[in-house]
MIMARSE-658155 format. One record per residue (C-alpha): z, y, x. Coordinates in Angstrom, 2 decimals. Layout:
N
SITE        pz        py        px
SITE         Z         Y         X
...
***
This chain:
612
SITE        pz        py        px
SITE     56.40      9.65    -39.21
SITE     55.53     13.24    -39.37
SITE     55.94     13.40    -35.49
SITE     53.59     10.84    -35.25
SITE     50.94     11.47    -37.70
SITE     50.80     15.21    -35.89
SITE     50.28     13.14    -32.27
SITE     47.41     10.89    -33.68
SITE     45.73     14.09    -35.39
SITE     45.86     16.17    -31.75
SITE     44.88     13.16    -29.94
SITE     41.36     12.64    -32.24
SITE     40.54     16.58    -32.03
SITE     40.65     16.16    -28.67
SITE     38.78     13.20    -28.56
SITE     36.19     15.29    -30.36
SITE     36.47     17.94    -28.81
SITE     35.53     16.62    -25.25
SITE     37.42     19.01    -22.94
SITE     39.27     16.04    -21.31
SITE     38.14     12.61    -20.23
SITE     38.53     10.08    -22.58
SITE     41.51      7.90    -20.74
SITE     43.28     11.40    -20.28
SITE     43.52     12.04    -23.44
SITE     44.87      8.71    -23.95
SITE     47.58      9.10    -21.32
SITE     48.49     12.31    -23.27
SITE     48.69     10.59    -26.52
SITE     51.11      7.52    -25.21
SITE     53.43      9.47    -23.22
SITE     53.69     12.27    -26.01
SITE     55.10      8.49    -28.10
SITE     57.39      7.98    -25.30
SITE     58.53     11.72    -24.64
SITE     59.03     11.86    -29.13
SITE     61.28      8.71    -29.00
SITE     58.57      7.19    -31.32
SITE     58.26      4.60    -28.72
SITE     60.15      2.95    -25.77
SITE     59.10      3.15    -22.08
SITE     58.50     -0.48    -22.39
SITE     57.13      0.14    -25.40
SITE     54.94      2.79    -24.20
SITE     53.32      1.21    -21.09
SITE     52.65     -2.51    -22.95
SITE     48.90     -1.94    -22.99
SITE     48.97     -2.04    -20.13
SITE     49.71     -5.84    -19.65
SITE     48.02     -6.72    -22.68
SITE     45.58     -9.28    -22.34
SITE     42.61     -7.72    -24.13
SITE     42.87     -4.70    -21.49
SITE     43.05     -7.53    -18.27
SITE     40.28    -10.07    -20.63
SITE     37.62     -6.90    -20.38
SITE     38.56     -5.29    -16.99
SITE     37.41     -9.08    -15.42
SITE     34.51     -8.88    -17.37
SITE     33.33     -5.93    -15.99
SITE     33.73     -7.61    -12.88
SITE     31.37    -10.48    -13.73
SITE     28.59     -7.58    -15.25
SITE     28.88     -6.33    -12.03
SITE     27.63     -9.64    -10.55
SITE     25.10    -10.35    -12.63
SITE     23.43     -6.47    -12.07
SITE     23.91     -6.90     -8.18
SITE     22.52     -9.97     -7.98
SITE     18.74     -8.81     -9.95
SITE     19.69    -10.64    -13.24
SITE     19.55     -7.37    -15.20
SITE     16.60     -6.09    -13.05
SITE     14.46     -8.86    -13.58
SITE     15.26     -9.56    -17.34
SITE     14.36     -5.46    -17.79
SITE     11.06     -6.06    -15.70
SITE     10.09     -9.07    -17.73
SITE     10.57     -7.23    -21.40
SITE      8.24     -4.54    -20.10
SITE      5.53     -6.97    -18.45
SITE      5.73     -9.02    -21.60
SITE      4.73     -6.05    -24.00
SITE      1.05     -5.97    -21.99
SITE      1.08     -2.21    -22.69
SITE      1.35     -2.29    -26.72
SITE      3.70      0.40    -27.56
SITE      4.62     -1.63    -30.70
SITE      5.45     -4.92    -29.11
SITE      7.15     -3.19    -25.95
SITE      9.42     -1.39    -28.54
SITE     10.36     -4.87    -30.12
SITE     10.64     -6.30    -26.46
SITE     13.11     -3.33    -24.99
SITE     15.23     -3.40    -29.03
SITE     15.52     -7.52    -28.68
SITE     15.76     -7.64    -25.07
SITE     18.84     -4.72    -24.92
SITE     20.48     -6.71    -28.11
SITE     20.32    -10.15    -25.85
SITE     21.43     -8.75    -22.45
SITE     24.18     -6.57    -23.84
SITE     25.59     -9.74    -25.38
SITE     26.49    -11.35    -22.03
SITE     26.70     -7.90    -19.76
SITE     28.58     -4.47    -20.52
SITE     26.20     -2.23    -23.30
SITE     26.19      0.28    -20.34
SITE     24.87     -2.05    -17.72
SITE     22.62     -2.80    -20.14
SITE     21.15      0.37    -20.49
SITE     21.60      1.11    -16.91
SITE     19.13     -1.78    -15.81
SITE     16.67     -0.88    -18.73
SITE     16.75      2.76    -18.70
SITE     13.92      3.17    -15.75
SITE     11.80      0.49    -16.52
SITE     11.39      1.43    -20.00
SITE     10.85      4.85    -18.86
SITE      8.30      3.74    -16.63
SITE      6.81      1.09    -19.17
SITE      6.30      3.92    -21.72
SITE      4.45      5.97    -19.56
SITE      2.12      3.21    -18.62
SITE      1.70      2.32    -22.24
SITE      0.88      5.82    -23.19
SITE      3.93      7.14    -25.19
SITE      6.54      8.86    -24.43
SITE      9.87      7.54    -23.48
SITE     11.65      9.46    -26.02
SITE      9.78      6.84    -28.36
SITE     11.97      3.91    -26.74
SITE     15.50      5.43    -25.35
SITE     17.06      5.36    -28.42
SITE     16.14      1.77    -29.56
SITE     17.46      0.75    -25.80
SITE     20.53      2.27    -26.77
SITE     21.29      1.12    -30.33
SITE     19.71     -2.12    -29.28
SITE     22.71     -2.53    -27.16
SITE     25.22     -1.50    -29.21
SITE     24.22     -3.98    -31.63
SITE     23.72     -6.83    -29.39
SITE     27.29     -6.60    -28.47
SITE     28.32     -8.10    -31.70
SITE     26.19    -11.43    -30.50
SITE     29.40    -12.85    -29.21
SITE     33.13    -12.74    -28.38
SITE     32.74    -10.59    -25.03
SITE     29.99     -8.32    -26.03
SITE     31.84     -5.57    -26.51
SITE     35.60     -4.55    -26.57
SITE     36.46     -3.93    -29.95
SITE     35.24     -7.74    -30.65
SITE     38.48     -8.86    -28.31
SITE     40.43     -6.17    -29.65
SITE     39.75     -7.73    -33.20
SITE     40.23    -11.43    -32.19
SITE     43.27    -10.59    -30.41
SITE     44.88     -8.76    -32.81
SITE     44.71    -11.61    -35.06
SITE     45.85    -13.86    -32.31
SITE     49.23    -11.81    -31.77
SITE     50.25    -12.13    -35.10
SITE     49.98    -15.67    -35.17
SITE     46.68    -16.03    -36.60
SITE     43.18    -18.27    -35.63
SITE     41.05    -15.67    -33.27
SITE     37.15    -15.51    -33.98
SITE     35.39    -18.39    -31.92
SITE     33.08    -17.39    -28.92
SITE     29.42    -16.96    -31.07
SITE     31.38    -16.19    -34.06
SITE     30.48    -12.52    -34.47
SITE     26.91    -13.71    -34.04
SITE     26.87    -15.24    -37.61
SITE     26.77    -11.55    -38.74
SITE     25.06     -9.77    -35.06
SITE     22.20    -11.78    -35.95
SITE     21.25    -10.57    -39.50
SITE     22.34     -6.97    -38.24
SITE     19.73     -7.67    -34.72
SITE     16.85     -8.47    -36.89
SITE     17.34     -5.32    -38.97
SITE     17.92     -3.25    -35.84
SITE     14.37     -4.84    -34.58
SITE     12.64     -4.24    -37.93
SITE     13.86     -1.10    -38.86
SITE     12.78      0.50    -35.37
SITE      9.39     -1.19    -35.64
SITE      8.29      0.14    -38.98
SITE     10.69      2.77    -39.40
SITE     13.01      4.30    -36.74
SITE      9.89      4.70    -34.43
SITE      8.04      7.56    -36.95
SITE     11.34      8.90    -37.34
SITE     11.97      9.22    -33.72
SITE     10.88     13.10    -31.42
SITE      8.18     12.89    -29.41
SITE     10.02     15.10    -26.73
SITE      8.11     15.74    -23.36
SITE      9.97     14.98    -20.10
SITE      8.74     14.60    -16.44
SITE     11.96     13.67    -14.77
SITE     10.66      9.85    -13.45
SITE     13.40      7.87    -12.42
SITE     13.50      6.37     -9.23
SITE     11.12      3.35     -9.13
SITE     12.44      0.96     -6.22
SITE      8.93     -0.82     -6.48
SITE      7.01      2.21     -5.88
SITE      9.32      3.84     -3.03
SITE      8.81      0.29     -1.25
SITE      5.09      0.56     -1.56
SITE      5.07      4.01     -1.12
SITE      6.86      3.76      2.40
SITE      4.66      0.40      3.25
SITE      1.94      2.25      3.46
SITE      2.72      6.18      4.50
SITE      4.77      4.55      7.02
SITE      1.93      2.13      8.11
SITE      5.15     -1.11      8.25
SITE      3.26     -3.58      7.63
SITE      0.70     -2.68     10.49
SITE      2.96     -3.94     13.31
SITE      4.93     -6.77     11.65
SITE      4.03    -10.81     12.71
SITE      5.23    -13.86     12.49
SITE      5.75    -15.93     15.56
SITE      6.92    -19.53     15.00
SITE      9.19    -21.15     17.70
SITE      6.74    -24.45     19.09
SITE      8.47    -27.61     20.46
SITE      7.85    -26.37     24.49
SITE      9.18    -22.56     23.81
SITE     12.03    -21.76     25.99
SITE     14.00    -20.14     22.82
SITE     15.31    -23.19     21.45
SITE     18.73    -23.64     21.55
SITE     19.47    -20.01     23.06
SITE     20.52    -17.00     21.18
SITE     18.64    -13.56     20.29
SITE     20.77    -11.46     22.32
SITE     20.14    -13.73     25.47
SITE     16.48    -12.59     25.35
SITE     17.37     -8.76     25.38
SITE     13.66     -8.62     23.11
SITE     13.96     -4.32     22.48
SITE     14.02     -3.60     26.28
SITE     12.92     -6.13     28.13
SITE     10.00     -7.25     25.62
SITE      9.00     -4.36     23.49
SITE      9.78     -6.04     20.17
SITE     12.75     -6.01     17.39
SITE     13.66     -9.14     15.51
SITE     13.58     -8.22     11.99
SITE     14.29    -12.13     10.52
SITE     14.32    -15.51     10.86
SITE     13.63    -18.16      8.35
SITE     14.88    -21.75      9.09
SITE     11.41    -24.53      8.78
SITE     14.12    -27.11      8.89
SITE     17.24    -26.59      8.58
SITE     19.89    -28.78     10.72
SITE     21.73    -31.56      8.55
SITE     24.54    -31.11     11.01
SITE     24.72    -27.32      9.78
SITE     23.97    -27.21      6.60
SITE     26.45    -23.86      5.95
SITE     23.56    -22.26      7.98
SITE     21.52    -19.73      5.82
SITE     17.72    -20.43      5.29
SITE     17.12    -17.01      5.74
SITE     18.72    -14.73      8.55
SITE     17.94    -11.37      7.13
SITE     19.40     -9.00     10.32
SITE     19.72    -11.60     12.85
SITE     22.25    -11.03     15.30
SITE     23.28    -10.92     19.09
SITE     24.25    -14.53     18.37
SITE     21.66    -16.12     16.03
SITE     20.94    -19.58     17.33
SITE     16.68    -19.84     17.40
SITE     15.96    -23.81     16.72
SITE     12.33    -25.36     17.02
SITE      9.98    -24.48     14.10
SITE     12.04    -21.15     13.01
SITE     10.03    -18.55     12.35
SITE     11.14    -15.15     13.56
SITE      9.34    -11.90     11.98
SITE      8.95     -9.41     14.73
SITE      7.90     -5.44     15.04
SITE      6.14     -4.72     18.17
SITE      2.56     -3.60     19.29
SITE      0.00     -5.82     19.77
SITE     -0.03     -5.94     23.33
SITE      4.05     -6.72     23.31
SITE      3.39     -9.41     20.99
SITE      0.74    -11.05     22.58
SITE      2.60    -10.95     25.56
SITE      5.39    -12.60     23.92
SITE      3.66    -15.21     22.13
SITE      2.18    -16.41     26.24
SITE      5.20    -16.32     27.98
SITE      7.38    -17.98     24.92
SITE      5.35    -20.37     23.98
SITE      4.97    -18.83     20.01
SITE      2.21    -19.38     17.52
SITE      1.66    -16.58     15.17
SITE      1.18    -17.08     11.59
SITE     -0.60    -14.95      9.61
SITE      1.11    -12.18      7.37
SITE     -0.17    -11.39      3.88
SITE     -1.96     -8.34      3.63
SITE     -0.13     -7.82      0.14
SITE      2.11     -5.34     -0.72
SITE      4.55     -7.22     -2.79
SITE      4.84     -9.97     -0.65
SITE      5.86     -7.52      2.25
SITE      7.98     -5.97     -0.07
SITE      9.98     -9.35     -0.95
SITE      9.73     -9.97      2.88
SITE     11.63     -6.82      3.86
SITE     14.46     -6.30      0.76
SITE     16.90     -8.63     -1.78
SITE     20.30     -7.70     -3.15
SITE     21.97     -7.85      0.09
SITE     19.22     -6.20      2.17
SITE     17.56     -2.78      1.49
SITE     15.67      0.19      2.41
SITE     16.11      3.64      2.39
SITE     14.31      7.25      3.73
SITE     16.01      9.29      6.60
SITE     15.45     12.62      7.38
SITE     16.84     14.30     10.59
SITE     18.31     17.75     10.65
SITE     18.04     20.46     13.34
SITE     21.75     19.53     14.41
SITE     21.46     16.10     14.10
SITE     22.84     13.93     17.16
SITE     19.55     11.70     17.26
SITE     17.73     14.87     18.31
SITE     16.35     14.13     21.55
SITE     17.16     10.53     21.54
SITE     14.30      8.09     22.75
SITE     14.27      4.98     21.03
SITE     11.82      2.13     20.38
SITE     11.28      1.52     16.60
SITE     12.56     -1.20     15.25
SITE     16.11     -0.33     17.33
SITE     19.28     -1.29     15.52
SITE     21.68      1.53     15.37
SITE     25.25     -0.09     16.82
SITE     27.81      1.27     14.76
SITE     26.14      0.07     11.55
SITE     23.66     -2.26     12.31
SITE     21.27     -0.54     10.27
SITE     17.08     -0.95     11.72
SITE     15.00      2.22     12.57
SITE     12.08      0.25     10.63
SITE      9.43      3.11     10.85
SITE      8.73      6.26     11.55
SITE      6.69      9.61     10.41
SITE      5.99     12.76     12.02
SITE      4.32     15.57      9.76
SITE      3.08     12.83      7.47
SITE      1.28     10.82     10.78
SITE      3.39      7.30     11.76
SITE      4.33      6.98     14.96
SITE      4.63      3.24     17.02
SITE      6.06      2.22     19.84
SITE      8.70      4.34     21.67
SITE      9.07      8.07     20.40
SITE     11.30     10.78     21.28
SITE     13.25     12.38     18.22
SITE     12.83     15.64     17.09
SITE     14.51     17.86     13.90
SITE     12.12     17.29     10.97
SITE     11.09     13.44     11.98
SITE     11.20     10.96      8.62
SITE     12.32      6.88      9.30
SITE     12.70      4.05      7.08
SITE     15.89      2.30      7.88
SITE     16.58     -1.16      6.88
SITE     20.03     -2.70      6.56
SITE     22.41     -4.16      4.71
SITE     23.26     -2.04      1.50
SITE     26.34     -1.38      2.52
SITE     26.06     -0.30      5.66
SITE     23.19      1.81      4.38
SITE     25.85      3.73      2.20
SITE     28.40      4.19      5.32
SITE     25.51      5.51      7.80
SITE     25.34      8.67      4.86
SITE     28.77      9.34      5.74
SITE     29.11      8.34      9.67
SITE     26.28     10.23     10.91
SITE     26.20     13.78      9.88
SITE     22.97     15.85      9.58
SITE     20.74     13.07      8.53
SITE     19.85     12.89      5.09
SITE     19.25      9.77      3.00
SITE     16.80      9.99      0.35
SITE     18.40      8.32     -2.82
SITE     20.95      6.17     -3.83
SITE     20.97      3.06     -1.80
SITE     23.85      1.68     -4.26
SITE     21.54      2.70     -7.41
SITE     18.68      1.05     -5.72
SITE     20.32     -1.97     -4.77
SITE     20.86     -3.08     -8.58
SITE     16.89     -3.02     -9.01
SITE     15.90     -5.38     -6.69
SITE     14.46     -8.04     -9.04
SITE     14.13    -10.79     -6.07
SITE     16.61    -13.53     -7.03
SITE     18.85    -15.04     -4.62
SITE     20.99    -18.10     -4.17
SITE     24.07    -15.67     -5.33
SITE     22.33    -15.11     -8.83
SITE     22.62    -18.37     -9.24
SITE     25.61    -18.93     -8.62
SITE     26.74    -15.49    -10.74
SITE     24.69    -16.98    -13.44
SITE     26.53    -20.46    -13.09
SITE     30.26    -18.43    -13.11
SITE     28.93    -16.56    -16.56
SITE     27.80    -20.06    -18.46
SITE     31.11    -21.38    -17.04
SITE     33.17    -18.25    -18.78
SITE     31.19    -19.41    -21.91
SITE     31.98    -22.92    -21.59
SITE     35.82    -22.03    -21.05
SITE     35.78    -19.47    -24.18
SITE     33.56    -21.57    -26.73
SITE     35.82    -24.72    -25.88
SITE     39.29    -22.55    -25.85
SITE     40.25    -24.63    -22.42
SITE     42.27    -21.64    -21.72
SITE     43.00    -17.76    -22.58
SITE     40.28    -15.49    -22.73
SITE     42.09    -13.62    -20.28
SITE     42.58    -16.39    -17.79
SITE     39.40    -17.47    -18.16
SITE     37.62    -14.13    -17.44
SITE     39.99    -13.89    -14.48
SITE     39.31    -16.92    -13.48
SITE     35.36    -16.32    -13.54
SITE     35.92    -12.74    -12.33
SITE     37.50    -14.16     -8.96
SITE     34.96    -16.63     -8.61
SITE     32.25    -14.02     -8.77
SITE     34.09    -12.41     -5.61
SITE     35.01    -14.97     -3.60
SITE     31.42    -16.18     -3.61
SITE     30.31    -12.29     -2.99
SITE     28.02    -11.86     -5.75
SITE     30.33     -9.12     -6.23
SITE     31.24     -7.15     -2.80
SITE     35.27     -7.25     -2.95
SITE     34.99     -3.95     -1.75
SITE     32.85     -2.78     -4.63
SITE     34.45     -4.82     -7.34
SITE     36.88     -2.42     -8.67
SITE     34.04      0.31     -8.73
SITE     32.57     -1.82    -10.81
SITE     35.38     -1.44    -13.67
SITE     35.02      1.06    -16.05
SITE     38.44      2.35    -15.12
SITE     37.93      5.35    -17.78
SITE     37.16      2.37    -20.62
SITE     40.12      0.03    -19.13
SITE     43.11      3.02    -19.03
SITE     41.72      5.00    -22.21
SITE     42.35      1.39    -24.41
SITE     45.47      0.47    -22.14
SITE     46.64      3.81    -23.46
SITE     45.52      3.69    -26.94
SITE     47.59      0.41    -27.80
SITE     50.43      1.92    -27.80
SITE     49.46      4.41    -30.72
SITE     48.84      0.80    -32.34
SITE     52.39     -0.08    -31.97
SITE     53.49      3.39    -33.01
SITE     51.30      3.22    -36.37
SITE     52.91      0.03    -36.84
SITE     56.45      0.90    -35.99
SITE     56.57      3.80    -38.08
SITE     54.93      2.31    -41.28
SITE     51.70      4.70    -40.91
SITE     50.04      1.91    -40.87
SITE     51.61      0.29    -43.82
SITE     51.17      3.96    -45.91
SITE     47.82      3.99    -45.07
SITE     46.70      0.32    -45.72
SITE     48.98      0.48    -48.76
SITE     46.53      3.79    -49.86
SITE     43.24      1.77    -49.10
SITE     44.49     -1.12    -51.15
SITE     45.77      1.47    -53.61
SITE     43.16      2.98    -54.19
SITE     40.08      0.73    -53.35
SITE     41.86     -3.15    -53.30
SITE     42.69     -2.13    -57.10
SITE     38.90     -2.31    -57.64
SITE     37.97     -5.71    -55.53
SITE     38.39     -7.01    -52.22
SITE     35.31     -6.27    -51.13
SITE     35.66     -2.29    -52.15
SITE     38.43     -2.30    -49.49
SITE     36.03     -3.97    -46.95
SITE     33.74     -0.89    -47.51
SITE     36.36      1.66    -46.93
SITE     37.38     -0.06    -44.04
SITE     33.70      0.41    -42.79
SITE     33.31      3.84    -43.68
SITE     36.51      4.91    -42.26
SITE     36.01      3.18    -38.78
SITE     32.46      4.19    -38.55
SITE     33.74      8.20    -39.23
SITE     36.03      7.55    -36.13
SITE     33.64      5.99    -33.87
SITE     31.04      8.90    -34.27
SITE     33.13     11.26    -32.12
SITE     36.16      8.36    -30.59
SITE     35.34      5.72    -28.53
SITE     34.78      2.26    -30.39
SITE     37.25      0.50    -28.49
SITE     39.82      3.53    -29.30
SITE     38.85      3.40    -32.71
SITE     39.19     -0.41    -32.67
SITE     42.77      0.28    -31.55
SITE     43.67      2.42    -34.19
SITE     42.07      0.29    -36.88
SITE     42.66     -3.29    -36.40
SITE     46.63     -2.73    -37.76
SITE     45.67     -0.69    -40.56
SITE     42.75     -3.45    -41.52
SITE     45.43     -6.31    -41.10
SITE     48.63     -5.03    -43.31
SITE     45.74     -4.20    -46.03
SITE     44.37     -7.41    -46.22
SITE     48.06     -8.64    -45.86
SITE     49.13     -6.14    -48.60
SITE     46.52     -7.88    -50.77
SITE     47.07    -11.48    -49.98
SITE     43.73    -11.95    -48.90
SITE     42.25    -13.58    -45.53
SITE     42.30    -10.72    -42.50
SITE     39.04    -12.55    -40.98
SITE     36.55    -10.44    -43.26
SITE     38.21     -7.57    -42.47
SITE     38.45     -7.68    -39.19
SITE     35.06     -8.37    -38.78
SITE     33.89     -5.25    -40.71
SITE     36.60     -3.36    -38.05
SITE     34.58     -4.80    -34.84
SITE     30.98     -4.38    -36.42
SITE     31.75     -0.95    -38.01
SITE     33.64      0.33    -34.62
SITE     30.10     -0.06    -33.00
SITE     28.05      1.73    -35.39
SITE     28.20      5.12    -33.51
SITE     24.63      5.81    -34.10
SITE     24.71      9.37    -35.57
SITE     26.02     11.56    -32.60
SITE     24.90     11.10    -28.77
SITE     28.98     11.47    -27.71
SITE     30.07      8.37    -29.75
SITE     29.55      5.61    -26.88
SITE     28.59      5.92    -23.32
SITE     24.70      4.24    -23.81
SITE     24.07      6.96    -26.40
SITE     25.09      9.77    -24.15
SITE     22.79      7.99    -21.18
SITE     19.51      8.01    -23.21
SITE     20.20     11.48    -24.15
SITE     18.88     13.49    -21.37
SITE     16.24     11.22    -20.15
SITE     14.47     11.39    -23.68
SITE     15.35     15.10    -24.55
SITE     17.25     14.17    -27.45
SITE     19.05     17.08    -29.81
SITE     21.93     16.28    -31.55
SITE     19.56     16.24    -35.48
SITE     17.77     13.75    -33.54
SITE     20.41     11.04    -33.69
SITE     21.08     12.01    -37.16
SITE     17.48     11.45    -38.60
SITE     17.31      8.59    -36.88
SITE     20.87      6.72    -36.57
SITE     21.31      7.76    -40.32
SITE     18.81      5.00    -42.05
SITE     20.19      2.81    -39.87
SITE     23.77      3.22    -40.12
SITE     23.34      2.59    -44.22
SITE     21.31     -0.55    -44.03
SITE     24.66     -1.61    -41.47
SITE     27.24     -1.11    -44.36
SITE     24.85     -2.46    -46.99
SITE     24.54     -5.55    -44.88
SITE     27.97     -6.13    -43.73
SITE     29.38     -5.24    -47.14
SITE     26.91     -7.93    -49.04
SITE     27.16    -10.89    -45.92
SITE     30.94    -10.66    -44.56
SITE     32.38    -12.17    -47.46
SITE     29.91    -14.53    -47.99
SITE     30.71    -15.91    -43.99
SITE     34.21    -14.95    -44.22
SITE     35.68    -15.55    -47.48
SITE     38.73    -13.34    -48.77
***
């Protein structure tokens, strides 16, 4: 017991202390167990097939989805466009609308997808963003108690109960008490938190994928070359492929994308919309191909090929939703002095072979340049391709530099797609399977997670990147020191001391120390590590006491996200930190207030949902 007790003390200093990642200081902590004799190997590594650790790996998966596919892009736009520039409504919108989201998508996703626009959205509205950061952030954190899959230690809660042979919480259970604690989130930061909040200066914008698009349309004069041709009943294209034409050398033009007018019956797997056609892209009557070329090429084309040009909107946005979605981007290239395109002449619009990425447009000393051009060291393109192949030109071709993060960028594209449908479909379908129990939590998110792949809304290739692997080891690690506490009647000494000493007095005395001891560990420890470590402790008290676990359980999962008085106590705290110049007082003053009107309200409504 000593042994152990000495373990679990090292293990939370150096949680605290930061030195090590998260996850390695779990590793340390569960093979220390194993090395003591506390616990067997088997033992020792069970976390690692435990279901709650497989349940929120998958759903990582399926936040993954819905961010690639513009769900968390658009919903973000929409909260700022709704607030119509009134810094008190847009700080209810960006609270309510990071509560909602981060009930159905990981509390960093979240925050990820929010973090510029509100940025942005403050500076338009004439504050400053360290005004809004921090409601993002808590917002999030408190929207995760909305439902079942919100956040981890909600599963970690439910399925503790479940492994000891006990009812788990119901998918929208944990909203009976997230929505009281939402509205006081909302209300407190609207008449409160916000005068309590720094009004710290910052000029680090974030990258704007809206402006960079429009910023390129028209320094890089795209849109001044771009038509589109449709394919007439007598054209000689029907029925033949692109790559029979040979259109770069033989016609002066690059096919940029095709759009089906009516799409064959007989081929209905066909896309309506060929983004980067290819060598072997069937043209049909009525299609309508968008071409780069001069004029001269095109008019040329449109004689001989019997095409009929249709006219191209002169606006901005509509280009921009003409040339990008979540599988097709943009990007800035810069070539270096040694760079193997020096010298090279190409025709813009040419598609580079190895990655099938587009030389869109190009810019010499800040003047475009058309037709054919001759590379030289200094010379700035906008290249258009496929995401991913936008990431693997950065590392095929060296010397050329790519201005961003195409992978960063790609998860702003608001333009919705038939794949965020579909991604949207697989997450009401995970809901459906969860709020009617068809099947384990596990399995189901599994299930969903799969589906999200196979139909690519999630790359394979980019699906595991898309796991917070530090989140998924760091609890696979930590429930062993669960067993341990268990094992060695820790756990029973210390629920036996809370009952002791607070059960004596009422139930609901040991709900509050509950509360106040999880929220003390998830100020410095993760919440789902904290979860870990308090879920046993909570159970054999309320076991101790002959009293229902459910209330105190519930206190666990709400009071294991209440990290709101230190930016180091979850991952969305620690992202708003720099971008609004945050101190450490800062989260104090205003997490504090907050934090109190938390306890007061889960201590008075728990066990009047949940009775003991």
């Amino acid at each position: 017991m000593t042994t152990l007790i000495i373990i679990l003390a090292i293990t939370i200093v150096l949680f605290i202390w930061g030195k090590f990642p998260p996850d390695v200081v779990a590793l340390i902590a569960m093979l220390s167990l194993f090395l003591t004799g506390i616990l067997t190997a088997e033992e020792a590594l069970s976390g690692f097939s435990n279901a709650t650790v497989i349940m929120i790996a998958a759903l990582f998966i399926i936040g993954e989805g819905l961010s690639r596919t513009g769900w968390t892009a658009l919903a973000g736009q929409k909260f700022v466009s709704w607030a119509e520039r009134s810094v008190p409504k847009l700080l209810v919108i960006v609270t309510l609308g990071a509560s909602v989201l981060s009930g159905f998508v990981s509390n960093t996703g979240t925050v990820a997808a929010l973090l510029p626009v509100t940025v942005s959205a403050a500076w338009s509205a004439g504050t400053l963003p360290s005004k809004l950061l921090m409601p993002v952030a808590f917002g999030s954190n408190t929207g995760g108690l909305l439902t079942l899959t919100g956040t981890p230690p909600n599963i970690i809660a439910s399925n503790t109960l479940i492994e000891n042979g006990l009812e788990g919480f119901s998918f929208f259970e944990f909203a009976l008490i997230g929505i009281p604690l939402l509205i006081i989130t909302v209300l407190y930061f609207r008449y409160v938190g916000y005068r309590l909040m720094p009004s710290n200066k910052t000029n680090e914008k974030p990258v704007d994928i809206d402006a960079e698009m429009l910023k390129w349309i028209e320094n890089y004069s795209i849109g001044d070359n771009l038509y589109r041709l449709r394919i007439r009943s007598m054209s000689p294209l029907i029925k033949t492929t692109i790559g029979e034409w040979n259109f770069e050398d033989e016609h002066g033009v690059t096919v940029m994308r095709l759009k089906r007018r009516h799409p064959s019956p007989l081929q209905q797997k066909t896309p309506l919309f060929v983004e980067l056609p290819e060598p072997e892209t069937e043209m049909r009557y009525h299609d309508i191909i968008t071409v780069k070329g001069n004029p001269e090429a095109i008019d040329k084309l449109m004689r001989n090929l019997s095409l009929g040009v249709i006219p191209t909107p002169a606006d901005k946005d509509v280009l921009k939703n003409e040339l990008i979605n979540q599988e097709v981007g943009m990007a800035e290239m810069f070539i270096s002095p040694k760079s193997m395109f020096v010298g090279r002449i190409i025709n813009l619009g040419h598609y580079l072979k190895q990655t099938g990425v587009q030389l869109l447009a190009a810019s010499r000393n800040n003047k475009p340049l058309t037709g054919k051009i001759k590379i030289e060291a200094g010379d700035a393109f906008v290249i258009r391709g496929t995401w991913e192949n936008i990431e693997t030109l950065k590392s095929l071709y060296e010397n050329v530099v790519i201005s961003g993060s195409p992978e960063a960028m790609s998860k702003n594209v608001t333009q919705l797609t038939v794949k965020s449908f579909i991604a949207l479909a697989i997450l009401f379908a995970l809901i459906l399977l969860l709020v009617f129990k068809v099947m384990p939590g596990a399995m189901a998110a599994l299930i969903c997670a799969g589906v999200m792949m196979l139909t690519r809304c999630v790359p394979i290739s980019k699906a595991y990147k898309g796991i917070s692997w530090t989140s998924v080891v760091m609890i696979a690690a930590m429930i062993p020191m669960g067993l341990a506490l268990q094992k060695t009647g820790v756990a029973q000494m210390a629920a036996e001391g809370l009952v002791k000493g607070l059960g004596s007095i009422h139930p609901t005395a040991l709900l509050a120390g509950i509360f106040l001891l999880t929220t003390g560990f998830s100020q410095t420890i993760n919440n789902s590590a904290t979860a870990v470590l308090m879920a046993p402790i909570a159970l054999i008290a309320a076991n101790s006491l002959g009293v229902s676990p459910k209330p105190y359980m519930i206190t666990v999962a709400v009071s294991a996200s209440t990290a709101f008085l230190t930016p180091v106590g979850t991952t969305t705290n620690a992202m708003v930190l720099t971008a609004g110049g945050y101190s450490f007082m800062d989260y104090v003053k205003v997490g504090g207030p907050l934090l109190l009107l938390f306890f007061i309200t889960t201590v008075l409504i728990v066990p009047l949902i949940w009775n003991f």
